[in-house]
N, C-alpha and C positions, 0 to 999 in steps of 0.2 A: 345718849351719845354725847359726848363732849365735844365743847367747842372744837379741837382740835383735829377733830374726825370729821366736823361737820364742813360741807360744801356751802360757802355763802358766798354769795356775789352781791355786789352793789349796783344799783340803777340812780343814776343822777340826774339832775334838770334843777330847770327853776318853778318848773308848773305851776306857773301864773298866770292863769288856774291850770289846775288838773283836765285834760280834756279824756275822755274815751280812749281815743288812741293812748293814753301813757296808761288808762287803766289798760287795754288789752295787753300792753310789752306788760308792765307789773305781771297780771292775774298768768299769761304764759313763763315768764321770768321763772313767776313761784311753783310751778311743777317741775324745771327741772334744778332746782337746787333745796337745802336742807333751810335757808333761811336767806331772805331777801332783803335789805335793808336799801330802802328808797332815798335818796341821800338827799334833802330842797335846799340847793345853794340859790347863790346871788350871781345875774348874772348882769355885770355894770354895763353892759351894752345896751340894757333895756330899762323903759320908767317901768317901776313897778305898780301894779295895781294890788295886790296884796301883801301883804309886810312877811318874813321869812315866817312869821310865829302862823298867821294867819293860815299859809300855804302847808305847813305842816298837818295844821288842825282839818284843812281841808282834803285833803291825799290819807290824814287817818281815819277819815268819815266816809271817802270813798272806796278804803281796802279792807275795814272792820272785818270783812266776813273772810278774809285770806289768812288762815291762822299761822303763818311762817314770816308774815312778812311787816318788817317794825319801820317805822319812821322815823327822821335824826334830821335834824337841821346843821349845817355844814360852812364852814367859811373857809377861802382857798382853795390850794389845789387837790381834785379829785382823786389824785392816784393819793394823795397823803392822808385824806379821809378812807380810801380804802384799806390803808396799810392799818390804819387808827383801829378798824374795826376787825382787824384780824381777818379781812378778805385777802384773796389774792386774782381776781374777776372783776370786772364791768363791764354791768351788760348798757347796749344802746341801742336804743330804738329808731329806725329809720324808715322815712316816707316815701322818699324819692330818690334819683340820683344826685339833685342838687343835696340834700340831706349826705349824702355815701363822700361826698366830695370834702364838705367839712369835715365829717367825721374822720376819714381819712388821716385829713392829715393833725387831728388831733390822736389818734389811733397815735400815728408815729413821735408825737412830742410827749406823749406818755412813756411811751416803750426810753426815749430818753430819759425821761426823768426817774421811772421804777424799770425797768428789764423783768420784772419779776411778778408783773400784773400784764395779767391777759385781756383783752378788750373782742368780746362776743355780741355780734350784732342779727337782732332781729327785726326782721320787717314788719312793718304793724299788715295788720291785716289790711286790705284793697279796703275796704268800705271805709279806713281812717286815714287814709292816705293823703288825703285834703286837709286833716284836721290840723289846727294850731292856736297855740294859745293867741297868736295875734287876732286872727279869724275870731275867736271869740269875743275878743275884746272889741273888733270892729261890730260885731251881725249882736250884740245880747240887748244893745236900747232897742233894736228892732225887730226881733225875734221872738213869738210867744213862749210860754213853758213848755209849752209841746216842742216847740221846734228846737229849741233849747237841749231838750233831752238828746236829742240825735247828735248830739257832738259833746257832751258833757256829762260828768253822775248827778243823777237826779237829785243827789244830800247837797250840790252846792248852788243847785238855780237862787235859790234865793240869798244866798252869799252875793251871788254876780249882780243879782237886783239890788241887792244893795250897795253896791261899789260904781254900777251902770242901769240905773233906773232904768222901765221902757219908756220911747219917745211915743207918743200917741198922733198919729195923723192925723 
């Protein structure tokens, strides 16, 4: 099938780091479309704890086994990256209401800027609903592997160890 037949949608963030919840929207994302392209921008609101190169290498290690679905590091705006890749789709994943609130009204500054890109939102599942990259960033000096695991892919605990050692009591 050719690109031009093909359904792709774009999923964007800064997944810094990659948590579970962005793997669950990814691995659902990629069943209902022909190719996923997960887009790691910059997002200057926040310090980063992984460099863009870093964060790609990390979200490709976490979705290896997803065969539709490619990684692209991105600068600017999202709806222009989608156009870049020949989408007309972005999907977003959402936790809460405060989550639906932002997104909202980013939903509608898109539809200004492209009319011609749809923005599709899924809910991460209830069990990731708490999850964020902040959260991560707070609980990983304190947090074993094990506990680690339950909010994060296992390919990047020791990425995090190395960026946020653990604190030993």
């Amino acid at each position: 099938m050719g690109d031009e037949n093909q359904r792709i949608a774009v999923y964007t963030g800064s997944f810094d780091p990659i948590t579970l919840g962005h793997y669950n929207v990814i691995e659902r994302s990629s069943r209902l479309v022909d190719r996923l392209i997960v887009g790691v921008g910059v997002n200057a609101d926040k310090r980063e704890l992984f460099t863009p190169e870093e964060r790609v290498d990390l979200v490709v290690r976490a979705t290896h086994k997803l065969g539709n679905v490619e990684v692209r590091q991105f600068s600017g705006l999202a709806v222009s990256f989608v156009r870049a890749v020949g989408a007309h789709v972005i999907i977003r994943g959402i936790r809460s209401l405060t989550d639906m609130d932002a997104e909202f009204t980013m939903t509608l500054a898109n539809r200004k800027l492209d009319p011609g890109i749809e923005t599709v939102f899924l809910m991460a599942d209830e069990e990731y609903s708490h999850v964020s990259s902040s959260l991560i960033k707070q609980i990983t000096p304190l947090a074993g592997d094990e506990e680690l695991a339950r909010f994060v892919p296992e390919q990047i605990i020791a990425d995090l160890r190395a960026k946020l050692p653990r604190v030993e009591n």
